[in-house]
C-alpha positions in Angstrom: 44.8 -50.8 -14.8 44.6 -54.6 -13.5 41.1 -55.5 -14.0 41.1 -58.6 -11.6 43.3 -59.6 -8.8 46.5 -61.5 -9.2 46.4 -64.6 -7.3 50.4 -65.7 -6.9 51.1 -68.9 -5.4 53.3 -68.8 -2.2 57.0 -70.7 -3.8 57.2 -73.1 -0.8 57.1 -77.1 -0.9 57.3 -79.7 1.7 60.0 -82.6 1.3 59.9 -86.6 1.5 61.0 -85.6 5.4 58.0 -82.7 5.9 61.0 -80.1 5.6 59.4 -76.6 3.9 62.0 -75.9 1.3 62.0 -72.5 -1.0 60.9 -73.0 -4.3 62.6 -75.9 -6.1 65.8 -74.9 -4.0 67.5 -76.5 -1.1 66.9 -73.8 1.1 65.1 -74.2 4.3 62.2 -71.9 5.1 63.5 -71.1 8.7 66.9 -70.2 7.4 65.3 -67.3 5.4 63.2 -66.5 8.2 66.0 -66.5 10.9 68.3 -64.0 8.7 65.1 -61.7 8.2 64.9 -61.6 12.3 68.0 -60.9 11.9 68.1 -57.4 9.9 68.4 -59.1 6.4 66.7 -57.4 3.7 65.1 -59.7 0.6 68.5 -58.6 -1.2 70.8 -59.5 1.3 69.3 -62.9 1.8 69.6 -63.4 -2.0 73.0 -62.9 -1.9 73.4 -65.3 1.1 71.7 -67.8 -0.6 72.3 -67.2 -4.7 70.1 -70.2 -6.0 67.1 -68.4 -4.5 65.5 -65.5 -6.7 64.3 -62.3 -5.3 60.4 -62.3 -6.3 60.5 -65.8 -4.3 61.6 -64.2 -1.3 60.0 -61.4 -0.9 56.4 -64.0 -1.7 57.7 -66.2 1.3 58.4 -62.8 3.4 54.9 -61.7 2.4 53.4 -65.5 3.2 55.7 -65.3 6.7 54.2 -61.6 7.5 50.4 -62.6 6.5 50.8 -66.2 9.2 53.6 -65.4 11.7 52.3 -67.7 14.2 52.1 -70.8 11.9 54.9 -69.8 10.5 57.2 -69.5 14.2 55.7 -72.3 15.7 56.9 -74.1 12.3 60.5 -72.5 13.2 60.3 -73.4 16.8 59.6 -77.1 16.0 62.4 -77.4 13.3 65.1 -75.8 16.0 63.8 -77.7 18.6 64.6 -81.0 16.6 68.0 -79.7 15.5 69.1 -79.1 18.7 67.9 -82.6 19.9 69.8 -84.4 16.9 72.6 -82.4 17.4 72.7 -83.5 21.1 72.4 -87.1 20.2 75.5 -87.0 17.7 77.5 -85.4 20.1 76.6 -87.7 22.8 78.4 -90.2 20.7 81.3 -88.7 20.0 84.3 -90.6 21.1 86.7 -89.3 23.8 89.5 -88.1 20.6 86.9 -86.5 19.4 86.2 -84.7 22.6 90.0 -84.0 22.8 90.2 -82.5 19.5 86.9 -80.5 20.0 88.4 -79.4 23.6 91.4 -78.4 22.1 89.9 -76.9 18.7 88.0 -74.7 21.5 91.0 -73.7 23.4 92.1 -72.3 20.0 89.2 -69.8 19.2 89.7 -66.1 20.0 
């Protein structure tokens, strides 16, 4: 019998550019919260993403169930800002790379 609770801290950290990051991994917090909207079990996202370790993810998809709003809006910001620095690199892009990418399209089945 456990005589008092087990506090665990939540393996998440915030990065020189305020990017939550899994444990001391790489791995972004809204990639492991997109593939569990997506069907992905704890396992499966483990084997997606090998330098992560199981107890870590299931603690950050306890953490994500316990504070799903701060946790989306979090999500919605970071895809919101991809999207807008994606659309500024490819507003740059030079007309050969617009041919190539036009053609690389044309190519896709």
């Amino acid at each position: 019998m456990i005589a008092t609770p087990i506090v665990m801290d939540v393996p998440l950290r915030t990065d020189k550019n305020g990017k939550i990051r899994i444990g001391q991994t790489r791995v972004l917090l809204e990639l492991v919260i997109h593939a569990f909207h997506q069907g992905e079990t704890a396992e499966g996202i483990v084997d997606s993403y090998p330098t992560l370790n199981l107890g870590d993810v299931y603690a950050v998809l306890a953490y994500y169930l316990t504070h799903r709003a701060e946790v989306d809006t979090y999500v919605q910001q970071s895809d919101a800002n991809a999207e807008r620095i994606q659309q500024e690199i490819e507003a740059n892009y030079s007309p050969e790379t617009l041919a190539l990418r036009a053609r690389l399209r044309a190519l896709e089945f």
